[in-house]
mmCIF file of the N, C-alpha and C atoms, coordinates in Angstrom:
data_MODEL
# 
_entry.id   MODEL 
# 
loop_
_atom_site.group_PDB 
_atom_site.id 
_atom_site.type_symbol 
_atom_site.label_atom_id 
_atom_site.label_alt_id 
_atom_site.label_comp_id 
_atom_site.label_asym_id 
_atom_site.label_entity_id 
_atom_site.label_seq_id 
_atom_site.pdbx_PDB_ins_code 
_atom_site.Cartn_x 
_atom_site.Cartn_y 
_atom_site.Cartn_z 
_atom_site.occupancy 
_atom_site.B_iso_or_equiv 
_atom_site.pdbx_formal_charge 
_atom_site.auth_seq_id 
_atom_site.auth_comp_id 
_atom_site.auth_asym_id 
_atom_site.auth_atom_id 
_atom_site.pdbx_PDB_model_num 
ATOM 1   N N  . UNK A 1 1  ? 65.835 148.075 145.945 1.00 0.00 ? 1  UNK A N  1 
ATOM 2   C CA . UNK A 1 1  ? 66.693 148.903 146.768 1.00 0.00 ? 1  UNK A CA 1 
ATOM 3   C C  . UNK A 1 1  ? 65.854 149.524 147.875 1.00 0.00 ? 1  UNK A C  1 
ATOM 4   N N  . UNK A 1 2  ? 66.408 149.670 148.898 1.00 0.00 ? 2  UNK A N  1 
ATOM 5   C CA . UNK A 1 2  ? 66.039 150.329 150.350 1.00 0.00 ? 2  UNK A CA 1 
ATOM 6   C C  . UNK A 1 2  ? 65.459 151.850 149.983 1.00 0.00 ? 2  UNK A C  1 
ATOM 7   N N  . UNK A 1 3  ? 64.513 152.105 150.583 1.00 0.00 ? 3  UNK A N  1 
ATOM 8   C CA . UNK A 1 3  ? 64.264 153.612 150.840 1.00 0.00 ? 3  UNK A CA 1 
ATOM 9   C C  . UNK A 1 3  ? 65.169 154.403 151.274 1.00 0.00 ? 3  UNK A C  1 
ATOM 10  N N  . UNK A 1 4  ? 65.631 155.541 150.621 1.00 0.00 ? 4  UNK A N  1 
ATOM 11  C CA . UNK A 1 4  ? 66.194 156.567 151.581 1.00 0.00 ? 4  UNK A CA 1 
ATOM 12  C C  . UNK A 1 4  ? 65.836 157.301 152.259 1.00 0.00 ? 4  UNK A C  1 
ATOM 13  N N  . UNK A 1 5  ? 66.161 157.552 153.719 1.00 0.00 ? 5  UNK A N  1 
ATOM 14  C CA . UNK A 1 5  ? 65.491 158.999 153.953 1.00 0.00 ? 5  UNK A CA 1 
ATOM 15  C C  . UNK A 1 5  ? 66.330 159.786 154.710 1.00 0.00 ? 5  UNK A C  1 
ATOM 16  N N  . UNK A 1 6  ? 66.081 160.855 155.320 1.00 0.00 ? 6  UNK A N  1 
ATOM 17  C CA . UNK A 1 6  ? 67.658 161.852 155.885 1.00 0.00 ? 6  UNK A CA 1 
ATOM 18  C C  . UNK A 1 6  ? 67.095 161.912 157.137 1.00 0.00 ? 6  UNK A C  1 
ATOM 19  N N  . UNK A 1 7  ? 68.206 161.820 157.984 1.00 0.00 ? 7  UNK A N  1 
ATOM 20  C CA . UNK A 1 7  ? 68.278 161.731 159.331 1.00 0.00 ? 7  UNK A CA 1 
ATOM 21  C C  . UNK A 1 7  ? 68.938 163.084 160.052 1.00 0.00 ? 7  UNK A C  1 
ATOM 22  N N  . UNK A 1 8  ? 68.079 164.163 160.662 1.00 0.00 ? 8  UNK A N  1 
ATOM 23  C CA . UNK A 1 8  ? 68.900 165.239 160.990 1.00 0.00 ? 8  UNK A CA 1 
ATOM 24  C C  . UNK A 1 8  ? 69.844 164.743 162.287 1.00 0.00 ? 8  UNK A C  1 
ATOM 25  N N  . UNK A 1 9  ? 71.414 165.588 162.130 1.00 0.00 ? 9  UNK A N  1 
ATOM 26  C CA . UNK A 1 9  ? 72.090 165.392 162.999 1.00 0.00 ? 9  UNK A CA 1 
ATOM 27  C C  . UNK A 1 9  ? 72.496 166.466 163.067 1.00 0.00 ? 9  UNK A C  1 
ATOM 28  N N  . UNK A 1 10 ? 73.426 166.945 164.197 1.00 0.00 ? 10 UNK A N  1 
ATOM 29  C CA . UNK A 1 10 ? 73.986 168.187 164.241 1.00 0.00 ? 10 UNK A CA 1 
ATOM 30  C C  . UNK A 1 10 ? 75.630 168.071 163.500 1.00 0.00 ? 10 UNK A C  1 
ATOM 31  N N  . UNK A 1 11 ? 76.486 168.833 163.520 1.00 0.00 ? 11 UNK A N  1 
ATOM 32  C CA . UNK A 1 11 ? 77.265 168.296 162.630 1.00 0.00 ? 11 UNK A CA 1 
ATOM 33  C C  . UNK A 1 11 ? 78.755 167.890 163.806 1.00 0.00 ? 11 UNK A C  1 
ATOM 34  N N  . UNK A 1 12 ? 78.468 168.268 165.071 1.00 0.00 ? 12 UNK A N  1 
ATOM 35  C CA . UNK A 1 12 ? 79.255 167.405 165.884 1.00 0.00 ? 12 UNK A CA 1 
ATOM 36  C C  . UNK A 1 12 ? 79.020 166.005 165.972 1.00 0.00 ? 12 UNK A C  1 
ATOM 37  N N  . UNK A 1 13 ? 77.883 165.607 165.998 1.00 0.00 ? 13 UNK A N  1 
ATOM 38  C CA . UNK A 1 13 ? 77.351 163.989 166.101 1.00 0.00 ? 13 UNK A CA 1 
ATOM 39  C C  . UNK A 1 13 ? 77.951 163.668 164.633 1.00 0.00 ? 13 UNK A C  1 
ATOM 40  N N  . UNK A 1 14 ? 77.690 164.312 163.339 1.00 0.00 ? 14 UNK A N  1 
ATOM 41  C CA . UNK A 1 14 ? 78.055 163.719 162.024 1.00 0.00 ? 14 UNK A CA 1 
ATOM 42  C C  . UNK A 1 14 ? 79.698 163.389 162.062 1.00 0.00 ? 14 UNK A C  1 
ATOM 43  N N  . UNK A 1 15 ? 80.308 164.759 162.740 1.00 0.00 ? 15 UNK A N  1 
ATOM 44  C CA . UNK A 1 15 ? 81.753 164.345 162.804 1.00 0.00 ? 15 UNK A CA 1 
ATOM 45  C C  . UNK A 1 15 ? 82.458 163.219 163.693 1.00 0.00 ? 15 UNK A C  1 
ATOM 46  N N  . UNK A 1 16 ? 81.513 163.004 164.596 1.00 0.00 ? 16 UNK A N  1 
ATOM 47  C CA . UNK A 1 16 ? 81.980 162.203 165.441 1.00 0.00 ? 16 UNK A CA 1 
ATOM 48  C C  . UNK A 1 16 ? 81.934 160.556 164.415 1.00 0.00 ? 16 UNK A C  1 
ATOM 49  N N  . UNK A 1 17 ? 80.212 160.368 163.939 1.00 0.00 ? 17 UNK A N  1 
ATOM 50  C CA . UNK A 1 17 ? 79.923 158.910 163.511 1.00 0.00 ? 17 UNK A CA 1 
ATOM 51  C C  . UNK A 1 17 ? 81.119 158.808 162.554 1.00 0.00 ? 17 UNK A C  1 
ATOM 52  N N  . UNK A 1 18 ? 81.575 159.969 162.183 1.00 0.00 ? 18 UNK A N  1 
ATOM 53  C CA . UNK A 1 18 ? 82.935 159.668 160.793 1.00 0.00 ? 18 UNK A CA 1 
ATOM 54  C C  . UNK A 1 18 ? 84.197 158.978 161.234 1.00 0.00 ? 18 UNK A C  1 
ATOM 55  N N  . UNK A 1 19 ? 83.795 158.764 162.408 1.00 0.00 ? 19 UNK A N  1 
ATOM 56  C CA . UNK A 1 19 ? 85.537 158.491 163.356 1.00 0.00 ? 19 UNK A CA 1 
ATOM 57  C C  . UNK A 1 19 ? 85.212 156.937 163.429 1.00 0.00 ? 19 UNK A C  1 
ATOM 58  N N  . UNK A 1 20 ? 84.116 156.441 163.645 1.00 0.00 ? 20 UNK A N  1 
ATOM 59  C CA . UNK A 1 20 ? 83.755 155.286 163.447 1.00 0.00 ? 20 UNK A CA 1 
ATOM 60  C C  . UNK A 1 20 ? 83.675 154.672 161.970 1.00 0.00 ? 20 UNK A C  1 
ATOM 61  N N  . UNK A 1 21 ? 83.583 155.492 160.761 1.00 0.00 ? 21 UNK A N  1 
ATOM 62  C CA . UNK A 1 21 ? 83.832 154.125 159.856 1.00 0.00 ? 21 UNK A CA 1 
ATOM 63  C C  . UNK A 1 21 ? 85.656 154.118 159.053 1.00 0.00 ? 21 UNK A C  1 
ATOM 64  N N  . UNK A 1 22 ? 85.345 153.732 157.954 1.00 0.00 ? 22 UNK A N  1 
ATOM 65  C CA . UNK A 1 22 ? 86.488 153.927 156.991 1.00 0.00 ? 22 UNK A CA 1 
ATOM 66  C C  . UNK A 1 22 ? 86.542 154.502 155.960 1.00 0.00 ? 22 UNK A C  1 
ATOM 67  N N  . UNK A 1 23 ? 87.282 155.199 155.174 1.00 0.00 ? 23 UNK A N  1 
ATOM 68  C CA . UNK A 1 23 ? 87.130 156.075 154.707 1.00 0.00 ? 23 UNK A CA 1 
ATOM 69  C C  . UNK A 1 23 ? 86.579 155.536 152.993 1.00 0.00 ? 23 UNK A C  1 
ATOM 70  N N  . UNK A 1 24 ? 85.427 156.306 152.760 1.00 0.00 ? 24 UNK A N  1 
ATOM 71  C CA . UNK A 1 24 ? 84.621 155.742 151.388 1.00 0.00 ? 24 UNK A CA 1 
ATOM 72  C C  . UNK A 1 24 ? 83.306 155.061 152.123 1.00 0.00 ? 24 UNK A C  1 
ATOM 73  N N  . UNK A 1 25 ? 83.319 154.597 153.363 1.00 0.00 ? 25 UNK A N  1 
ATOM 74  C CA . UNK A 1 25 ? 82.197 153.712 153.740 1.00 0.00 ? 25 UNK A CA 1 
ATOM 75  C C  . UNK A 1 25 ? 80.764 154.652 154.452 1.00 0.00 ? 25 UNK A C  1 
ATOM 76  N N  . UNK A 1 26 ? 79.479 154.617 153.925 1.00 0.00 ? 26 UNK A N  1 
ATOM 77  C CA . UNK A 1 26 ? 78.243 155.357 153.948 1.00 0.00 ? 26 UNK A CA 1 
ATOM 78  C C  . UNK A 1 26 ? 78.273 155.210 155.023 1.00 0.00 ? 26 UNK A C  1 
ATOM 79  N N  . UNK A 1 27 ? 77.893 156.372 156.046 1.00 0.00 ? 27 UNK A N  1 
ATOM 80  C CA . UNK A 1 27 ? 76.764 156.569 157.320 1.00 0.00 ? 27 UNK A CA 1 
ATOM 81  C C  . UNK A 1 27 ? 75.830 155.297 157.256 1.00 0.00 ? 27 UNK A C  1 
ATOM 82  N N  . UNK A 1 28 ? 75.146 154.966 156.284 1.00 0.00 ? 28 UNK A N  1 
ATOM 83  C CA . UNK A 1 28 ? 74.416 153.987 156.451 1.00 0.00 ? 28 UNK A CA 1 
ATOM 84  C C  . UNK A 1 28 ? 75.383 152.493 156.719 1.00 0.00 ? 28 UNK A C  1 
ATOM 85  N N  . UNK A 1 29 ? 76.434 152.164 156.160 1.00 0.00 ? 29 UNK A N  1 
ATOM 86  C CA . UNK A 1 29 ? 77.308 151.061 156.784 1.00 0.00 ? 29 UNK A CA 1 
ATOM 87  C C  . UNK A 1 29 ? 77.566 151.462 158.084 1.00 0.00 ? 29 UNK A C  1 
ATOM 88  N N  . UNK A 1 30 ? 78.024 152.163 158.648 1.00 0.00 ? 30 UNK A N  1 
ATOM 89  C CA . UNK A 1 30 ? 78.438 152.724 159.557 1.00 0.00 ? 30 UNK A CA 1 
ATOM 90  C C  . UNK A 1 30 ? 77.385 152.564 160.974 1.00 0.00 ? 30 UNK A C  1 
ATOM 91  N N  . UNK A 1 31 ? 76.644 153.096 160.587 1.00 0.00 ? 31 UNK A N  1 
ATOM 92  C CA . UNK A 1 31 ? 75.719 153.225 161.282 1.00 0.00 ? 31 UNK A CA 1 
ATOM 93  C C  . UNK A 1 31 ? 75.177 150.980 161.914 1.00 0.00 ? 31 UNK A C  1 
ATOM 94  N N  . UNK A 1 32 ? 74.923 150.541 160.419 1.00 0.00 ? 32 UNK A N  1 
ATOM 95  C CA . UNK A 1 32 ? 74.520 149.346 161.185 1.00 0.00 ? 32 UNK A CA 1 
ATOM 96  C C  . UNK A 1 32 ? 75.460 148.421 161.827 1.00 0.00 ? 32 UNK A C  1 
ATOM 97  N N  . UNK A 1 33 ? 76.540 148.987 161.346 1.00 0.00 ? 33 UNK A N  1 
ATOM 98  C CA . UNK A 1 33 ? 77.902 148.288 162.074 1.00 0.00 ? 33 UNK A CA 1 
ATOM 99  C C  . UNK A 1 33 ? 77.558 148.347 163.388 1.00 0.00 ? 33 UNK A C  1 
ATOM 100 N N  . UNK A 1 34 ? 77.249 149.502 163.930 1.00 0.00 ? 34 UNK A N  1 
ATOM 101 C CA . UNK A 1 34 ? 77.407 150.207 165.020 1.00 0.00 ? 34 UNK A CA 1 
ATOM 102 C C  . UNK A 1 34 ? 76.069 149.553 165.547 1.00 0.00 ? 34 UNK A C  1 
ATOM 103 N N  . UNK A 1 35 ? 75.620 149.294 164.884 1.00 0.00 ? 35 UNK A N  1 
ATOM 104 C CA . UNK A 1 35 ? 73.773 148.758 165.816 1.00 0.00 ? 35 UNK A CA 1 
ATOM 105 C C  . UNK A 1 35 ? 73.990 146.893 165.950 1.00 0.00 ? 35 UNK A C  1 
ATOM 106 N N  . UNK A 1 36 ? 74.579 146.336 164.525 1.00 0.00 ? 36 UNK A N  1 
ATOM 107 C CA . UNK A 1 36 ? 75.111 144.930 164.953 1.00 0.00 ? 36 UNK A CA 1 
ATOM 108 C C  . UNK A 1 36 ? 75.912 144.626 166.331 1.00 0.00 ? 36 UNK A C  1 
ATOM 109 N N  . UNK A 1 37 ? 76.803 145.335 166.812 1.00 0.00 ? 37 UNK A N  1 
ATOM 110 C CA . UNK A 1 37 ? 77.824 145.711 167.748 1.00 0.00 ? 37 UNK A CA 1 
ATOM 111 C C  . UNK A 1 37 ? 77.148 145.760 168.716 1.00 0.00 ? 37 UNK A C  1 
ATOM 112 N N  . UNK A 1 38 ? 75.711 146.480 168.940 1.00 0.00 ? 38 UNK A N  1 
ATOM 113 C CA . UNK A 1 38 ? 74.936 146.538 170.105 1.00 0.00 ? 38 UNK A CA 1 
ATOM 114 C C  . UNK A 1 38 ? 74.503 145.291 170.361 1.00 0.00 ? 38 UNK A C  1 
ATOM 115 N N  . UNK A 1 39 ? 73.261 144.861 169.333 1.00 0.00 ? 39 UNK A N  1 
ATOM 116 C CA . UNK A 1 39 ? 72.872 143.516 169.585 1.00 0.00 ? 39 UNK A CA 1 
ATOM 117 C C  . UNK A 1 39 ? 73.257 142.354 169.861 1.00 0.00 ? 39 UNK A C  1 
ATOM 118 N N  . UNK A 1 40 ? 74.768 142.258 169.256 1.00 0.00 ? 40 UNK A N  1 
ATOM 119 C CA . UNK A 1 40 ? 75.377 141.236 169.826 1.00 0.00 ? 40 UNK A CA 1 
ATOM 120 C C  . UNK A 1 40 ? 75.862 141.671 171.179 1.00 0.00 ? 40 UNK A C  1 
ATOM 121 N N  . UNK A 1 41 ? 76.229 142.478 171.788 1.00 0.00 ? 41 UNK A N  1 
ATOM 122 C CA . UNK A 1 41 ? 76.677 142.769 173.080 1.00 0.00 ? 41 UNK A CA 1 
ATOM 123 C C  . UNK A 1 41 ? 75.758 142.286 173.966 1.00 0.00 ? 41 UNK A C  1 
ATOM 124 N N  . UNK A 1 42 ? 74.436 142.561 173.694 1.00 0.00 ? 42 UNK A N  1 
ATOM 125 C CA . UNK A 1 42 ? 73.300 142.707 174.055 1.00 0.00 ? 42 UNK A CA 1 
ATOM 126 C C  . UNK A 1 42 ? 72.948 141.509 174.850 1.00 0.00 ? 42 UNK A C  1 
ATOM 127 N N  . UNK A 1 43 ? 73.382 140.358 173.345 1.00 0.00 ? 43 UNK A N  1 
ATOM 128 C CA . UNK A 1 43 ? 72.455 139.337 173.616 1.00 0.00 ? 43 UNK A CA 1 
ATOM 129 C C  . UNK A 1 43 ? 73.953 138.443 174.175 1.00 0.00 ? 43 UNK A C  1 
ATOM 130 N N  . UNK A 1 44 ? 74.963 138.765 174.425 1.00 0.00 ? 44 UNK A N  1 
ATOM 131 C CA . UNK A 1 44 ? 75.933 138.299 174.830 1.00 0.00 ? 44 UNK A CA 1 
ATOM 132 C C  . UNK A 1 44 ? 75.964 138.673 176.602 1.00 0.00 ? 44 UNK A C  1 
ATOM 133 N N  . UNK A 1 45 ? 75.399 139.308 176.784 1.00 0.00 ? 45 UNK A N  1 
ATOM 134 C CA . UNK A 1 45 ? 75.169 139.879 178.341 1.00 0.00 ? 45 UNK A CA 1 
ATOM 135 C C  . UNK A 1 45 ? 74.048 139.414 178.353 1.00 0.00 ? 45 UNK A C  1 
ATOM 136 N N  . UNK A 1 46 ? 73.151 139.274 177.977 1.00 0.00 ? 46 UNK A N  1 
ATOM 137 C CA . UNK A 1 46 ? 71.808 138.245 178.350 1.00 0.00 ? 46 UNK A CA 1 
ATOM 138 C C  . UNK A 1 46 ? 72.370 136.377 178.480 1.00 0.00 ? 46 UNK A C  1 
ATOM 139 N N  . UNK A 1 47 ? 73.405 136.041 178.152 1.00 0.00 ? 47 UNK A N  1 
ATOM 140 C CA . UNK A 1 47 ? 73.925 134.742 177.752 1.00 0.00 ? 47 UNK A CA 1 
ATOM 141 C C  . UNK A 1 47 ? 74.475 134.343 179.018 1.00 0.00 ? 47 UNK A C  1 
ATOM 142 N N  . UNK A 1 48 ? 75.360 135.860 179.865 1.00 0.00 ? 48 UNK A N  1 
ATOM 143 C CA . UNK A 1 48 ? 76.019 135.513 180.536 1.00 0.00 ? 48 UNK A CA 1 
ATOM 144 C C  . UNK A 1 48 ? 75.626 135.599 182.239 1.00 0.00 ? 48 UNK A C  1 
ATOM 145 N N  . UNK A 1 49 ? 74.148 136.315 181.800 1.00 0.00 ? 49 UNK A N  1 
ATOM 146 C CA . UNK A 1 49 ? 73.344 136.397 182.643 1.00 0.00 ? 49 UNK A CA 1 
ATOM 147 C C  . UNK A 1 49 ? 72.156 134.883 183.271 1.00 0.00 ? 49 UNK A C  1 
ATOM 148 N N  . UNK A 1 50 ? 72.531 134.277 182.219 1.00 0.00 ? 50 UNK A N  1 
ATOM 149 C CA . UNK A 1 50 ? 72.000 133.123 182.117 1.00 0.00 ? 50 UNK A CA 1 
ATOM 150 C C  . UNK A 1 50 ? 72.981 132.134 183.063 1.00 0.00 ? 50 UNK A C  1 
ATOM 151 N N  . UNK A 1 51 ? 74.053 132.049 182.313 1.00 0.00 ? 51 UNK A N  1 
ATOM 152 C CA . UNK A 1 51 ? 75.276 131.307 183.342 1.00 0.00 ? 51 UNK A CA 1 
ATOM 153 C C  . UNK A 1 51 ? 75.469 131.682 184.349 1.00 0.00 ? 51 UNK A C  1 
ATOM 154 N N  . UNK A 1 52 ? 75.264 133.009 184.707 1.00 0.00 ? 52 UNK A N  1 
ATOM 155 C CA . UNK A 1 52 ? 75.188 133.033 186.681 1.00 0.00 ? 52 UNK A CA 1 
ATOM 156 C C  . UNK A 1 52 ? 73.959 132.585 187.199 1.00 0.00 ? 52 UNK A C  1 
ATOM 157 N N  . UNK A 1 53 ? 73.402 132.300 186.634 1.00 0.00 ? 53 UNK A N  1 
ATOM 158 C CA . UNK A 1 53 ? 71.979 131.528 187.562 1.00 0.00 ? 53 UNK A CA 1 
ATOM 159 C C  . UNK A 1 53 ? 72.376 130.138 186.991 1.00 0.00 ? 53 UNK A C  1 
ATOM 160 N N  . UNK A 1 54 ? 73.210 129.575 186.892 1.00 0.00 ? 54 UNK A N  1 
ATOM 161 C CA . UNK A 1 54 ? 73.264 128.265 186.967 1.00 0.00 ? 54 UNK A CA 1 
ATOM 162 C C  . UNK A 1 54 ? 73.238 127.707 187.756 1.00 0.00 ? 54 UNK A C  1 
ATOM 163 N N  . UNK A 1 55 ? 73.198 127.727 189.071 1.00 0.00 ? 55 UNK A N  1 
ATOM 164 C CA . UNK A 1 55 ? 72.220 127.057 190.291 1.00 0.00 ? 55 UNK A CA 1 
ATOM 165 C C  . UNK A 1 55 ? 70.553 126.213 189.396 1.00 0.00 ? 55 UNK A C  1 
ATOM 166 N N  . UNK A 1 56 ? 70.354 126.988 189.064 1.00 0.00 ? 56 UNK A N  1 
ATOM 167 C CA . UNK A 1 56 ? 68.784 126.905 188.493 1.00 0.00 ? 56 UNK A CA 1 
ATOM 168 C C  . UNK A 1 56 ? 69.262 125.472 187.851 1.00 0.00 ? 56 UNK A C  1 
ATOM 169 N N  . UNK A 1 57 ? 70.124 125.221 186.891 1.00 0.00 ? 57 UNK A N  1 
ATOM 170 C CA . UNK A 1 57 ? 70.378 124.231 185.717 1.00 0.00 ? 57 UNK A CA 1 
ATOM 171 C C  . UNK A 1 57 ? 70.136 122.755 186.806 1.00 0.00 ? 57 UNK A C  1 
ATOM 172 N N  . UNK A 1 58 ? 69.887 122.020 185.561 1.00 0.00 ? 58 UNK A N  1 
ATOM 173 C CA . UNK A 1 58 ? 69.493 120.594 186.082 1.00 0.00 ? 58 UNK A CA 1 
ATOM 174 C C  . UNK A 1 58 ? 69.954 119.605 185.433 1.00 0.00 ? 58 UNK A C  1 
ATOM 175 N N  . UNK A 1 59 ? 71.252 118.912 185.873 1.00 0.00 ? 59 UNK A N  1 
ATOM 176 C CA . UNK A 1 59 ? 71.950 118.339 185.122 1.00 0.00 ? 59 UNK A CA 1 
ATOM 177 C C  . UNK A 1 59 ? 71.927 117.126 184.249 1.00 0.00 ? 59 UNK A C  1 
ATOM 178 N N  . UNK A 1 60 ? 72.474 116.668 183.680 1.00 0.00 ? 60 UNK A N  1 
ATOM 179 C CA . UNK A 1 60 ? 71.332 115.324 182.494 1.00 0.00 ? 60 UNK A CA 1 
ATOM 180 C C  . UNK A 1 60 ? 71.655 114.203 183.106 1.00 0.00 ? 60 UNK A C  1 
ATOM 181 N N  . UNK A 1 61 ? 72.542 114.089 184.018 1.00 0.00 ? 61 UNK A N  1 
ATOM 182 C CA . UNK A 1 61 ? 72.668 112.653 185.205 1.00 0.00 ? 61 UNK A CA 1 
ATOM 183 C C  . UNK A 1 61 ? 71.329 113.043 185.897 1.00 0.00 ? 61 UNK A C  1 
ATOM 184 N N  . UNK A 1 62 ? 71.132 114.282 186.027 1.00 0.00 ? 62 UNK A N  1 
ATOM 185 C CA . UNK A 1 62 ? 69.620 114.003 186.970 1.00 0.00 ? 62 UNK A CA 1 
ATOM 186 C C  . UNK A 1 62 ? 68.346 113.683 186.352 1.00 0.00 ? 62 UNK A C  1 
ATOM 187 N N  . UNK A 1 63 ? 68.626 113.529 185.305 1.00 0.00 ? 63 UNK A N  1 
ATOM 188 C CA . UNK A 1 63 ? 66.887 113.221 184.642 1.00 0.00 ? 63 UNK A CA 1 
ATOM 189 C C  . UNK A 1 63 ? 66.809 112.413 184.412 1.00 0.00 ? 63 UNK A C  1 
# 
């Protein structure tokens, strides 16, 4: 099992992260929900950043 450790928050930030999960589900679900959600955004705007420079691409009739 994972280490625990406590994360100070104020208790507006605590009330707020509560609006984000479901009810019974840990700060700690919650929380990585919320960080999965980033990374994929993340790397989904890096993807699409890729497809506007498709000028750059070199097509497989050309090789």
């Amino acid at each position: 099992m994972a280490e625990i450790t406590t994360i100070p928050v104020t208790k507006a930030i605590r009330n707020r992260l509560k609006t984000y999960g479901l009810k019974g589900e840990t700060y700690n679900n919650i929380l990585q929900h919320l960080m999965d959600e980033v990374d994929y955004d993340e790397f989904m705007e890096h993807q699409y950043k890729i497809l506007e420079e498709k000028e750059k691409f070199v097509s497989l009739d050309e090789i």
